[in-house]
Each structure stands twice: as C-alpha cells, then as structure tokens.
N, CA and C atoms as a LAMMPS dump frame, in Angstrom:
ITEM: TIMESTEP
0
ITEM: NUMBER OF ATOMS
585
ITEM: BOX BOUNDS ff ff ff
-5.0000000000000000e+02 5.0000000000000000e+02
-5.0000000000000000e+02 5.0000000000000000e+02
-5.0000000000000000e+02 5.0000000000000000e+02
ITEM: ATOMS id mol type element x y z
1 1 1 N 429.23 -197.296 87.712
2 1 2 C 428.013 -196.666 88.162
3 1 3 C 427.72 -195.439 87.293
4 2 1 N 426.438 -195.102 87.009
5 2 2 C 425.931 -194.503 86.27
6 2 3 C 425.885 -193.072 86.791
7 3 1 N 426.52 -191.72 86.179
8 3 2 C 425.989 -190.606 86.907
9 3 3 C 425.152 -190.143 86.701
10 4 1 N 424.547 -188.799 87.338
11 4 2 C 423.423 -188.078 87.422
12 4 3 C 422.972 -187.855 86.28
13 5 1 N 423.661 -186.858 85.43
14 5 2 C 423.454 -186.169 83.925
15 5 3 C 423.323 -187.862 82.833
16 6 1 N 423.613 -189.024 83.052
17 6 2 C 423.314 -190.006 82.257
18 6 3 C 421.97 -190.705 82.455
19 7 1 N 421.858 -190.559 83.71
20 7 2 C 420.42 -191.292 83.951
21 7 3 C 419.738 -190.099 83.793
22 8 1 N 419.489 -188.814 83.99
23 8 2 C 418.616 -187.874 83.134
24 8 3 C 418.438 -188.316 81.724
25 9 1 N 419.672 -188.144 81.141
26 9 2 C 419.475 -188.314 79.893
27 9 3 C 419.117 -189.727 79.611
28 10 1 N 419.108 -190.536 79.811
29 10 2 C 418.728 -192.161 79.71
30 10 3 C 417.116 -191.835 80.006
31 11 1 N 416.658 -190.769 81.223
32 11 2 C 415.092 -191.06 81.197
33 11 3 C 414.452 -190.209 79.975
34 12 1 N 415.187 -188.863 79.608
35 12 2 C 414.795 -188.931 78.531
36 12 3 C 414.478 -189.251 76.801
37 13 1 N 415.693 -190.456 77.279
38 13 2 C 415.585 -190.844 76.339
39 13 3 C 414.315 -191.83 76.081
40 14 1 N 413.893 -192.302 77.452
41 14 2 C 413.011 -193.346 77.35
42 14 3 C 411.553 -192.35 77.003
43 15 1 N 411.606 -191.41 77.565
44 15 2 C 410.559 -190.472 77.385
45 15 3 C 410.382 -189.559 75.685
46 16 1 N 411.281 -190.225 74.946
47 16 2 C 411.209 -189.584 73.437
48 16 3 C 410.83 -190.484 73.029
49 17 1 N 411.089 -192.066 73.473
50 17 2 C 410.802 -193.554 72.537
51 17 3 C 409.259 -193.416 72.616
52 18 1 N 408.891 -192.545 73.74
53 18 2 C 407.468 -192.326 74.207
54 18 3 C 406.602 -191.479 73.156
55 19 1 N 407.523 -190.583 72.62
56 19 2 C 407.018 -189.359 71.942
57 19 3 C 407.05 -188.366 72.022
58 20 1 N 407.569 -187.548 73.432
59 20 2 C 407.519 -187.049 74.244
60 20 3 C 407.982 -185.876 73.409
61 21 1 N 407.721 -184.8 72.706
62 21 2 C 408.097 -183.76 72.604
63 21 3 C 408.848 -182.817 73.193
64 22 1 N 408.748 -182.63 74.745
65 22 2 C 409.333 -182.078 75.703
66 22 3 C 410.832 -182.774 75.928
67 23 1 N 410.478 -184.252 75.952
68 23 2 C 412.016 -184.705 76.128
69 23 3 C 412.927 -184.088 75.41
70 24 1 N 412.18 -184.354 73.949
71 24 2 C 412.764 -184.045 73.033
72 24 3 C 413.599 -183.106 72.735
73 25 1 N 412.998 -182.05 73.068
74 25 2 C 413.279 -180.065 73.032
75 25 3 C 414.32 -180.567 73.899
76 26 1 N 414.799 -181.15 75.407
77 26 2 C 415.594 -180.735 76.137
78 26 3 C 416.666 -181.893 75.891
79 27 1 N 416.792 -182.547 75.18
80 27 2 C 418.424 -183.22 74.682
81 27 3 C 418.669 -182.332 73.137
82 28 1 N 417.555 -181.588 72.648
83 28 2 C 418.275 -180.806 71.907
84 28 3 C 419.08 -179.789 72.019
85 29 1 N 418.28 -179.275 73.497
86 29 2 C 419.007 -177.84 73.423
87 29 3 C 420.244 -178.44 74.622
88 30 1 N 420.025 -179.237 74.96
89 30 2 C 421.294 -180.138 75.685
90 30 3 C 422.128 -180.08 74.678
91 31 1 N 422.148 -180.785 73.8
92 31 2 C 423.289 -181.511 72.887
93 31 3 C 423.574 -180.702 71.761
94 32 1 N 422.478 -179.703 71.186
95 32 2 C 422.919 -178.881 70.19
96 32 3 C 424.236 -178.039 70.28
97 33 1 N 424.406 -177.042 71.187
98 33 2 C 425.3 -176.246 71.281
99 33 3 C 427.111 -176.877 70.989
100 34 1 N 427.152 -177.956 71.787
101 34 2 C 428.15 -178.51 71.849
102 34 3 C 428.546 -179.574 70.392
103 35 1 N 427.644 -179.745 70.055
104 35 2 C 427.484 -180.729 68.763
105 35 3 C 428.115 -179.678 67.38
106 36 1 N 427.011 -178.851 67.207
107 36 2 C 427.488 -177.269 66.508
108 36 3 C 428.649 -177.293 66.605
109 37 1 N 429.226 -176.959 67.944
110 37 2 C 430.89 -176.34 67.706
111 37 3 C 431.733 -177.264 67.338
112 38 1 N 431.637 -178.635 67.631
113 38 2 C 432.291 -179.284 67.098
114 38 3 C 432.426 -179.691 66.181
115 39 1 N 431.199 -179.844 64.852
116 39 2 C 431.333 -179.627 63.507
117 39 3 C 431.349 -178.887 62.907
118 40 1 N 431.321 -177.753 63.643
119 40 2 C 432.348 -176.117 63.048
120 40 3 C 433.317 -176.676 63.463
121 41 1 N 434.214 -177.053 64.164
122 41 2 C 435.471 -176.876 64.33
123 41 3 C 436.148 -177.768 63.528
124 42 1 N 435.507 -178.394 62.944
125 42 2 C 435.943 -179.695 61.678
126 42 3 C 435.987 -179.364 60.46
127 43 1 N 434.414 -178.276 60.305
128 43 2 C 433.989 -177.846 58.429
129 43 3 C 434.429 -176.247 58.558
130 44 1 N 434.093 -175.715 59.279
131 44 2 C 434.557 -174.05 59.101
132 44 3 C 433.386 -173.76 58.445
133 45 1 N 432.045 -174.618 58.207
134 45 2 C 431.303 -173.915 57.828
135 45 3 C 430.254 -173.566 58.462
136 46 1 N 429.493 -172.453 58.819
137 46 2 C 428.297 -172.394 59.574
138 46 3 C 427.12 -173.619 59.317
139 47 1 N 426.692 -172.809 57.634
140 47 2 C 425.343 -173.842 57.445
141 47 3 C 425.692 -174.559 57.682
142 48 1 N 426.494 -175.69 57.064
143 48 2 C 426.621 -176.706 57.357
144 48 3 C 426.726 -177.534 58.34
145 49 1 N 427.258 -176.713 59.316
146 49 2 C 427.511 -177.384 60.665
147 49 3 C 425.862 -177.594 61.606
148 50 1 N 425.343 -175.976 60.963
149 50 2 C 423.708 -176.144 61.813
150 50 3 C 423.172 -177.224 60.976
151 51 1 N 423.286 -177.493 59.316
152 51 2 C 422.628 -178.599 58.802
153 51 3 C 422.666 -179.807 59.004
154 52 1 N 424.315 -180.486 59.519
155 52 2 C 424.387 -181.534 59.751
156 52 3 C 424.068 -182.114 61.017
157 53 1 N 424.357 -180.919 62.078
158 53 2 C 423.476 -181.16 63.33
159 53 3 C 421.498 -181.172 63.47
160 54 1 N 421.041 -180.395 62.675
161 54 2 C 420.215 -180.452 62.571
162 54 3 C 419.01 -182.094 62.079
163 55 1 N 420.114 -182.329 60.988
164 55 2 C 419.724 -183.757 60.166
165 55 3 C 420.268 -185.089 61.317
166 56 1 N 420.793 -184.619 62.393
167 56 2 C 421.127 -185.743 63.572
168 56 3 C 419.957 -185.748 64.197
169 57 1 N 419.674 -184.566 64.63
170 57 2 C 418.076 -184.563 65.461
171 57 3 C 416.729 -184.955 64.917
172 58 1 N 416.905 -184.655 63.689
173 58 2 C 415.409 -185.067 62.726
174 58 3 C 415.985 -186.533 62.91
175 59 1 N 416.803 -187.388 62.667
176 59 2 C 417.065 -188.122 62.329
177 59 3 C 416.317 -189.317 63.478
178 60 1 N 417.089 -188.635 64.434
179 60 2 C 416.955 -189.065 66.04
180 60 3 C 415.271 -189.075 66.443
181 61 1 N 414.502 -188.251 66.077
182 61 2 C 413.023 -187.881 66.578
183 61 3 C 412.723 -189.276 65.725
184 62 1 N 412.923 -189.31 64.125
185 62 2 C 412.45 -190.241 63.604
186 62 3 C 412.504 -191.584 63.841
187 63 1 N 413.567 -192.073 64.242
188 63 2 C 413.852 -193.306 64.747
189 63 3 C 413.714 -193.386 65.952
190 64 1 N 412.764 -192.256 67.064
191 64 2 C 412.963 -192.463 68.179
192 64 3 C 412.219 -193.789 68.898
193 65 1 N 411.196 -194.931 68.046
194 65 2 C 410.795 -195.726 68.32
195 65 3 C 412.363 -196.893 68.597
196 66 1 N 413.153 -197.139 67.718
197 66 2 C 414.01 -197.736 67.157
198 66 3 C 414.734 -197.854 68.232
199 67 1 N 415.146 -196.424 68.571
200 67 2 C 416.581 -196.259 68.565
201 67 3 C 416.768 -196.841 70.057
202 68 1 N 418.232 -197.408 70.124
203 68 2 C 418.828 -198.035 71.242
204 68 3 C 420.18 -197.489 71.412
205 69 1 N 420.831 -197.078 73.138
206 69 2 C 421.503 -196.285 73.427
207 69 3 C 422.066 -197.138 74.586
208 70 1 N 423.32 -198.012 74.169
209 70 2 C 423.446 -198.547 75.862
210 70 3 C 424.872 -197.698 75.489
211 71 1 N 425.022 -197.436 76.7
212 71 2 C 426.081 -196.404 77.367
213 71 3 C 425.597 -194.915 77.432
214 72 1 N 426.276 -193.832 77.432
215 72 2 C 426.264 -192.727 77.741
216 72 3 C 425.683 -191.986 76.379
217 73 1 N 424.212 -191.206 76.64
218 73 2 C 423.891 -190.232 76.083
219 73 3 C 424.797 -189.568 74.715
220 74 1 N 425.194 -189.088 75.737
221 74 2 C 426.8 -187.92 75.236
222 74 3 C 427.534 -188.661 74.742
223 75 1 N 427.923 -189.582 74.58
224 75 2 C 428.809 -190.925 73.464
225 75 3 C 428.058 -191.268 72.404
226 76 1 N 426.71 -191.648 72.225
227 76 2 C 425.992 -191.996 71.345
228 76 3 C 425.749 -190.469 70.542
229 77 1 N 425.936 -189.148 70.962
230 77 2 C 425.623 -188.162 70.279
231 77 3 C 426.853 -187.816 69.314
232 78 1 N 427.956 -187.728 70.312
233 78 2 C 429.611 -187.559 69.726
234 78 3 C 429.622 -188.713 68.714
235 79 1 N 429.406 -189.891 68.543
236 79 2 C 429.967 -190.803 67.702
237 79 3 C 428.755 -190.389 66.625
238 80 1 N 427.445 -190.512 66.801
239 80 2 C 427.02 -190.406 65.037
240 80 3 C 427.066 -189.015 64.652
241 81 1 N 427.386 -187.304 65.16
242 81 2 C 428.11 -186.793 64.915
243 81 3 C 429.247 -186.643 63.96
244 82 1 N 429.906 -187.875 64.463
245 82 2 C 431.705 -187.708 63.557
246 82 3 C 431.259 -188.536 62.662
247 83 1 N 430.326 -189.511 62.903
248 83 2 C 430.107 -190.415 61.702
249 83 3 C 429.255 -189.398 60.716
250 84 1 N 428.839 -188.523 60.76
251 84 2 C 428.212 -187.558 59.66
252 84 3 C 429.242 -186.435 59.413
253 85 1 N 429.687 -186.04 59.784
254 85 2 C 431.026 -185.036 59.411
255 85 3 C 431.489 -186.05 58.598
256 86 1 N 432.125 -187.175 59.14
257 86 2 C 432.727 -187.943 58.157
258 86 3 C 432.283 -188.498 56.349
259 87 1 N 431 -188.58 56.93
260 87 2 C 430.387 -188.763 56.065
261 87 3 C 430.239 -188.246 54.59
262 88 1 N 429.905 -186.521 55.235
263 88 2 C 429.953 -185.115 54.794
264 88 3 C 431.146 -184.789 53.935
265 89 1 N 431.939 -185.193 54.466
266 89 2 C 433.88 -184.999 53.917
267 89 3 C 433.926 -186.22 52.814
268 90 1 N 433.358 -186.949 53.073
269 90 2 C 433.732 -187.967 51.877
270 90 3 C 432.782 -188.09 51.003
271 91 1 N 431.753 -187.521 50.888
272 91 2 C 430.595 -186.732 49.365
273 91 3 C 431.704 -185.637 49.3
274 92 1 N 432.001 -184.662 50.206
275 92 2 C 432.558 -183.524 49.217
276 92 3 C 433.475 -183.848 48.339
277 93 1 N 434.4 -184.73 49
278 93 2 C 436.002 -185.354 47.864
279 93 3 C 434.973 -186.053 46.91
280 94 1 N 434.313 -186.95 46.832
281 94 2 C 433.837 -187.501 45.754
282 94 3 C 433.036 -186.755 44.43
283 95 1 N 432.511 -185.842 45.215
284 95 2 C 431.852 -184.44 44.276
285 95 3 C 433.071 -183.564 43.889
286 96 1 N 434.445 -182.844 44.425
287 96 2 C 435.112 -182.406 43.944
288 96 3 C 436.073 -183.55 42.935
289 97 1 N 436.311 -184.667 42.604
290 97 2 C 436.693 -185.205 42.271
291 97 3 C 435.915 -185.68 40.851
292 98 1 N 434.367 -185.903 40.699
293 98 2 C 433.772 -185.623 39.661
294 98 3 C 433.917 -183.966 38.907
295 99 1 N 433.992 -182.987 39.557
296 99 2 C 434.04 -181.963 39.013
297 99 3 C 435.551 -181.514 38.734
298 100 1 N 436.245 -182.203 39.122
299 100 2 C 437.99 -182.223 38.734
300 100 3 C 437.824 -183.016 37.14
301 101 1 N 437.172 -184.092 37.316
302 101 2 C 436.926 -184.528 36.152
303 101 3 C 436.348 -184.287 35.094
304 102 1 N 435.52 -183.384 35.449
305 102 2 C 434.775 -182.37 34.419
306 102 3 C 435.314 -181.838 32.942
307 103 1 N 436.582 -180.929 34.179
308 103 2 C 437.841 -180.064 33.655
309 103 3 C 438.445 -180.589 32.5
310 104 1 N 438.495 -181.962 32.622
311 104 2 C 439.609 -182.428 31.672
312 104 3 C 439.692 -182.158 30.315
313 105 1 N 440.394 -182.315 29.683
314 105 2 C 440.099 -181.735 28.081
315 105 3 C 438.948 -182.903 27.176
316 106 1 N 439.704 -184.147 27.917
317 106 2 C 439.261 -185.764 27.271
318 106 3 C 437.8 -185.697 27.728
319 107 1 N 437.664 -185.063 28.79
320 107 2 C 435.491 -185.59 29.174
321 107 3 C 435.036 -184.249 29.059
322 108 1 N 435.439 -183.126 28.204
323 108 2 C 434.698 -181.588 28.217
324 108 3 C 433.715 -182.171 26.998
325 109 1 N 432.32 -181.485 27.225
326 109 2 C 431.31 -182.016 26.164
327 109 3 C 431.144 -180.803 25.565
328 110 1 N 431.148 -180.563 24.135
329 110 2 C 430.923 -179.255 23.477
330 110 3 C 429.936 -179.267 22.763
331 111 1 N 429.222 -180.192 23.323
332 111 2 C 427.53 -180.329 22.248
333 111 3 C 426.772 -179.244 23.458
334 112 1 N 426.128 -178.898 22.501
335 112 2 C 425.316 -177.526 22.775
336 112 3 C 423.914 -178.634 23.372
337 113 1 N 423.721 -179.497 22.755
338 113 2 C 422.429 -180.257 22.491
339 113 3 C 422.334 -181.006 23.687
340 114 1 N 423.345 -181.774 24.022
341 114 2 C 423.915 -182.576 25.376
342 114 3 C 423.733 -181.941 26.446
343 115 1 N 424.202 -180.204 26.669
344 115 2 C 424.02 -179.178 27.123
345 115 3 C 422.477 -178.87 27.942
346 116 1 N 421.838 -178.661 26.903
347 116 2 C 420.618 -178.388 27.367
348 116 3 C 419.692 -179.699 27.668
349 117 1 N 420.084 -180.792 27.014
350 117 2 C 419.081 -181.887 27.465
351 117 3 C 419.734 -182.448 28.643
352 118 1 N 421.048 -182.059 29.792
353 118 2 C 421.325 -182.172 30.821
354 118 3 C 420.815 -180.915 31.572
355 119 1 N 420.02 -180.122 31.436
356 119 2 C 419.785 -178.823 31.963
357 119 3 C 418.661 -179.077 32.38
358 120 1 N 417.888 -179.755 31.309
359 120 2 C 416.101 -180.088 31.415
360 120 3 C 415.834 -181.293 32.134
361 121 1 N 417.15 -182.236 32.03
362 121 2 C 416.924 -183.2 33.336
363 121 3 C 416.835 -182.632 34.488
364 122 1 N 417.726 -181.641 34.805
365 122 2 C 417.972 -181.318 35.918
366 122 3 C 416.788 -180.492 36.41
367 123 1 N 416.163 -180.025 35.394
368 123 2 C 414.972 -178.841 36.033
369 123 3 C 413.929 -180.168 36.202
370 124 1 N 413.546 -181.322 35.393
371 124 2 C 412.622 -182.168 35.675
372 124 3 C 412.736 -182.61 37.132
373 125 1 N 414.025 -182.522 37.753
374 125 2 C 414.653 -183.392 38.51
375 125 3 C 414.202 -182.647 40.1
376 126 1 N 414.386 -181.294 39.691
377 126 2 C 413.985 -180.243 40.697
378 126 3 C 412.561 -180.039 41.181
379 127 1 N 411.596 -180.479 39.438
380 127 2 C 410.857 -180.208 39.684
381 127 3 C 409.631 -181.441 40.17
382 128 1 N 410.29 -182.41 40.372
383 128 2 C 409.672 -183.545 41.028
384 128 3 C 409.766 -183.441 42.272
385 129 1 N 411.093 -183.069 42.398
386 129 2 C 411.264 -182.888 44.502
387 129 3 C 410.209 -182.045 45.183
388 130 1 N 409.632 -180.745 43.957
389 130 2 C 409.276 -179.66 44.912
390 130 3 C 407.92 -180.373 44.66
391 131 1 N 407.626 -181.012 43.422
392 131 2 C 406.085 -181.947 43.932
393 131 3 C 405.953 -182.664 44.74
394 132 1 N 406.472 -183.018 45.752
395 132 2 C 406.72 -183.484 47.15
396 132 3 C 406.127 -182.749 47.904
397 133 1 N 406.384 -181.466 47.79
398 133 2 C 405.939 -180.591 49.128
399 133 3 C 404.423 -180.408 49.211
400 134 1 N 403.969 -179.876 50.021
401 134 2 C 402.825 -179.072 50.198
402 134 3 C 402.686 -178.602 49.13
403 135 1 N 401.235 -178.044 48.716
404 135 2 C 401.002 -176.985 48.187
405 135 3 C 401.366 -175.618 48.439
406 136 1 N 401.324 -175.324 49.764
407 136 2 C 401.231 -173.787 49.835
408 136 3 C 403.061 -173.505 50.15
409 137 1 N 403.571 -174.635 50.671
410 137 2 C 405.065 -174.591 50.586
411 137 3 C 405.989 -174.419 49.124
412 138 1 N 404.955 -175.067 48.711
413 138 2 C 405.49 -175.107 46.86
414 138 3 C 405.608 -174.076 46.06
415 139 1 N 404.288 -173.079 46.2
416 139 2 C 403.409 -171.721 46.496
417 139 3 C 404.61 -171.171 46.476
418 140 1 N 405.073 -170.807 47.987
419 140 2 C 405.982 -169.927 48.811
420 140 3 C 406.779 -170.311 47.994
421 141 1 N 407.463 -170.937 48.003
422 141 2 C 409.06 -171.743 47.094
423 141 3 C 409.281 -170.852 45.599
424 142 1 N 408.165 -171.511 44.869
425 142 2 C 408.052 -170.685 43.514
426 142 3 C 408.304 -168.882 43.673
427 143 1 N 407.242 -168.189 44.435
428 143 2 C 407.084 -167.02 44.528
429 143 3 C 408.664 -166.461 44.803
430 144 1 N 409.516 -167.277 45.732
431 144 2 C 411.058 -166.907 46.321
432 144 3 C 411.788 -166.989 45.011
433 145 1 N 411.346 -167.885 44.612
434 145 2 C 412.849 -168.344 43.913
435 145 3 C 412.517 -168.293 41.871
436 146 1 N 411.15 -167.974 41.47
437 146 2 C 410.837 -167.986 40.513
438 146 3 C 410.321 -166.23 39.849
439 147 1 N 409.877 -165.62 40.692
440 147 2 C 409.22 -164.563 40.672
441 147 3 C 409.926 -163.527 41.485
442 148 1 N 411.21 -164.264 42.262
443 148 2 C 411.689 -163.338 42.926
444 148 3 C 411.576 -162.066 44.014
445 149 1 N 410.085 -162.668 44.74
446 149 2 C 409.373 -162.16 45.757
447 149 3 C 410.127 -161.934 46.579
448 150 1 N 410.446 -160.732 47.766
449 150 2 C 410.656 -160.687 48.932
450 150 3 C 409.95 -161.674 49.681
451 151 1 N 410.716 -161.715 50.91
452 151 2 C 410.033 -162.629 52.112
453 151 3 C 408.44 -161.643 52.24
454 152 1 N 408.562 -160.479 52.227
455 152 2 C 407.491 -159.483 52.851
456 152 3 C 406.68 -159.677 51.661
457 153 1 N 406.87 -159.362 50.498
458 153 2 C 405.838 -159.51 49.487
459 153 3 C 405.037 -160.883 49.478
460 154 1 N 405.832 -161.681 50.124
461 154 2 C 405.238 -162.786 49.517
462 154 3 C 404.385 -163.347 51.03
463 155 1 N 404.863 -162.81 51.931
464 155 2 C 403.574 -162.622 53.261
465 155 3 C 402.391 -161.425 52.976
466 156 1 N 402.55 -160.839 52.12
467 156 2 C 401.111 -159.743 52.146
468 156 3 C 400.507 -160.179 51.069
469 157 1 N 401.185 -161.036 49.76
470 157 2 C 400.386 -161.831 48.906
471 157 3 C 399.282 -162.931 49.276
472 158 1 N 400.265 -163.386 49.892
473 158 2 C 399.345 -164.879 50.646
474 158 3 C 398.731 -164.769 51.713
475 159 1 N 398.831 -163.759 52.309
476 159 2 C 398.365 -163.092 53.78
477 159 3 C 398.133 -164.202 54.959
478 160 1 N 399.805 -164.127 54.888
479 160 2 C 400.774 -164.958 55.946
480 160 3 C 402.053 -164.613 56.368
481 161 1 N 402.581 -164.811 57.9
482 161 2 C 403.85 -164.421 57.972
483 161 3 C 404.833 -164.088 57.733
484 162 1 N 405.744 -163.296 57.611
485 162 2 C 406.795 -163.33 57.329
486 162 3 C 407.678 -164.545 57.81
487 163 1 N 408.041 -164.697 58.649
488 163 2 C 407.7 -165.978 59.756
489 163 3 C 407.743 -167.218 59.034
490 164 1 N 406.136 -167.582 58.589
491 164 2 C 406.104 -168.486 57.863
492 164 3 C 406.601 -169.101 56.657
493 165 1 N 406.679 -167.984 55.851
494 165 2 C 407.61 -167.562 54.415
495 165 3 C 408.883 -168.132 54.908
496 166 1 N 409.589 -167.667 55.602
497 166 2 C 411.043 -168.052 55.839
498 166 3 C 410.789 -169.582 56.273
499 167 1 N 410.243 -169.986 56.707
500 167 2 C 410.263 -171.904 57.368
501 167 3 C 409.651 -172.544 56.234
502 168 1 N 408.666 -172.015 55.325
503 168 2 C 408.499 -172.863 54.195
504 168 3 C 409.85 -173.072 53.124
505 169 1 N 410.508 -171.887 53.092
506 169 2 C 411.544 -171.708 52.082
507 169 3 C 412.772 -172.547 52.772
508 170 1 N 412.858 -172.852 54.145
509 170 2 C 414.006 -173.429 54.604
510 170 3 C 413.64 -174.989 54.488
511 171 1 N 412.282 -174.895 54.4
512 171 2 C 411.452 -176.65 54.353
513 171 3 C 412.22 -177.779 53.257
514 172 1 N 412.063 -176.195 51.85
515 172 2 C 411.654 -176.559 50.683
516 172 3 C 413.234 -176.882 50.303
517 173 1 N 414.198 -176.128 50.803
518 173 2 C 415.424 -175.978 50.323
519 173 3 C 415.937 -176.966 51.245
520 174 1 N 415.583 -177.799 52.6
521 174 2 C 416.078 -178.548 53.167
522 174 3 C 415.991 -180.192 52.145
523 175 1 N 414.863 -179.831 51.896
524 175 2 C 414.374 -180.905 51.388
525 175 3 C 415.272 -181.154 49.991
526 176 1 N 415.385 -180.061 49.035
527 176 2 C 416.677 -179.847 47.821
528 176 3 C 417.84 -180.433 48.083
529 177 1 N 417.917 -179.978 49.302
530 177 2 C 419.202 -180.084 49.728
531 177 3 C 419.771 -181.731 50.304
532 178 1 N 418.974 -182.354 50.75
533 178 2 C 419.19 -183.513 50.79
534 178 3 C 418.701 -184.713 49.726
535 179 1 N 418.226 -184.103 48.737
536 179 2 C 418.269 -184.728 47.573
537 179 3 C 419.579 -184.409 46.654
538 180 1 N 419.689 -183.056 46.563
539 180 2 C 421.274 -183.152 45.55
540 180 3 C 422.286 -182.65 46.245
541 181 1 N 422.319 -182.628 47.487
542 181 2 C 423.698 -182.515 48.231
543 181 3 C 424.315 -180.499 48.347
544 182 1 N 425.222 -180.628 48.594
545 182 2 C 425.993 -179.405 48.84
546 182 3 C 426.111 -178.474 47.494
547 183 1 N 426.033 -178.986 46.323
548 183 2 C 425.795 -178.086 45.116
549 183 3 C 424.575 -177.728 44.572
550 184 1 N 423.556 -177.81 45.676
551 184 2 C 422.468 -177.431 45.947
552 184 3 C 422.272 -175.92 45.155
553 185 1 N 423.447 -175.088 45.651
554 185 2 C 422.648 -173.523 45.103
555 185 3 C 423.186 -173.6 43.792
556 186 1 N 424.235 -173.749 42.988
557 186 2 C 424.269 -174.238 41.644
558 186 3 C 423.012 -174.801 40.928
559 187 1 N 422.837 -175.442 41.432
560 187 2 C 421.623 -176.332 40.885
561 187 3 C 420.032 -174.969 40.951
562 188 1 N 420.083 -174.599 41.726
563 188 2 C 418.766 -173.464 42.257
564 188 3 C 419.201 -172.593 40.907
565 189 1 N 420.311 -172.207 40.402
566 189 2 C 420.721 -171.084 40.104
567 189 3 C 420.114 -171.517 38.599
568 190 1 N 420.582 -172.632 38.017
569 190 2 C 419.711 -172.692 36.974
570 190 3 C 418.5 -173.082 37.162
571 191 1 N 418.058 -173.836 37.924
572 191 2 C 416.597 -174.104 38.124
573 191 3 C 415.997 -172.956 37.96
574 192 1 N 416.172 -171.58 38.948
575 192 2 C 415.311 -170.58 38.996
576 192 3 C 415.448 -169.849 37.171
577 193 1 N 416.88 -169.529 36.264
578 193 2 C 417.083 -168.879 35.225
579 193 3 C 415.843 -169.575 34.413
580 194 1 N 415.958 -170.925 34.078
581 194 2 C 415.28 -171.853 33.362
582 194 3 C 413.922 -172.494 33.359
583 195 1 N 413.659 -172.407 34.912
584 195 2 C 412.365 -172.981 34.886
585 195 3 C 410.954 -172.014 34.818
C-alpha cells in the first residue's frame, strides 16, 4: 500500500506531465535539499553538486511529457541522482586520464604552430556555443568575460539588473559548461585572453 507523501508526490507528478509549474516548484524544493547533500557527500564539491542537481530538474521539467515513475517518487529521484554522480566520476577519470596523457614526454607537442591552431579551434568552438544564446545574453556574456565589466557596470550600461546580469552569465556559462564539461574555466581563461 501506497503512503501519504507517495501519492502526493505521484499527484504531482501527474500534475507536471500536465505542465504544471507549481507542481513543479514543489518536488523541487521537496527533493532539492536532500539530493544536494547527497552529491556533496560523494563530490565535496559545492558547484557541482548544485550543478548536477540542478541538470536532474531541467532534465526532469523537460521530459516531463515522457517521463514514467512506477514506484516511489523518492526512488526514482535517488537512483538517477547516483546515476549522474556516477556519471560525473567517470568523465572526470576519463578527462584526468587524457590530461595524464598529455604529460608524457612521447605525446608533448612542441610546435608552436599546432599550439595556436588548437587555441583557435577552441575559441571557434566557444564561439559557436555563445551563438546559441540570445542576443542580449551574448551582450551580457561578452561585456563579463571580454571587457571585464562588473556585474554593476554592466547593469547601468544596458540599463538592466544587476539581477539579470548574474542569470544571463549563469545561462551562458551553464550552457559552456555542458558543452565542454568541468574544464570549463580553463577553457574561459583562454577564450577571454584570446578572443
């Protein structure tokens, strides 16, 4: 028999397949807190832990036509959870393991030329993602990270939030970020020197 807190959550779940925004908000702030600590208590890392929980819920809104849940709420949250931690842990070994390989004496590249025409991929590469965005997100993005605007300068430029500034820049960098993974600010670091 089914308890109380499952058939809540079972109606809202039926009420998100709906669209339901409201459902929505309340299995997040249901399931967030507890979700969080437990992939902190796995990565030790903050962002990451709000990112990977975060990319469960986008995930979840998006497929909320789709998605099918027989059993318990709270089981279906815990299992794709660990299946993304897990996930998470096995890009990082595979990324530290290319960059172990880096090191070696046998694959070090000392062409200067190789150098920079892997640099300019990479800024082409950056700079296709951010043609994705909005305009005025793109705007904001550049001004942060190219021109080196404060959040505040760059709300009395555009004469818009501070507020807003910060959610375009988290948009823009979410969006980075799930295109080239966790060496994300490496990658920014020359993007911004170079581009």
């Amino acid at each position: 028999m089914q308890n109380a807190q499952n058939i809540n959550d079972l109606f809202l779940l039926q009420k998100l397949k709906d669209g339901d925004n409201i459902a929505f908000q309340e299995l997040y702030n249901k399931y967030y807190g507890i979700l969080y600590l437990h992939v902190y208590q796995k990565l030790k890392d903050r962002e990451v832990a709000k990112d990977i929980v975060h990319d469960l819920f986008i995930s979840i809104w998006q497929k909320r036509a789709d998605l099918s849940i027989n059993g318990q709420v709270s089981s279906y949250m815990y299992v794709a959870i660990r299946n993304r931690v897990i996930d998470y842990i096995s890009k990082e070994k595979s990324k530290l393991k290319y960059l172990e390989s880096l090191t070696e004496p046998s694959q070090q590249i000392s062409s200067e030329t190789d150098y920079l025409l892997r640099e300019k991929l990479l800024a082409e590469q950056i700079e296709s993602v951010l043609d994705k965005l909005s305009p005025r997100v793109k705007e904001v993005f550049e001004l942060s990270r190219k021109e080196y605007l404060s959040h505040k300068e760059i709300a009395n430029k555009l004469n818009i939030s501070e507020y807003s500034v910060r959610g375009y820049i988290k948009l823009a960098l979410r969006l980075l970020k799930m295109k080239f993974g966790s060496i994300l600010y490496l990658m920014l670091i020359f993007f911004c020197k170079y581009l």
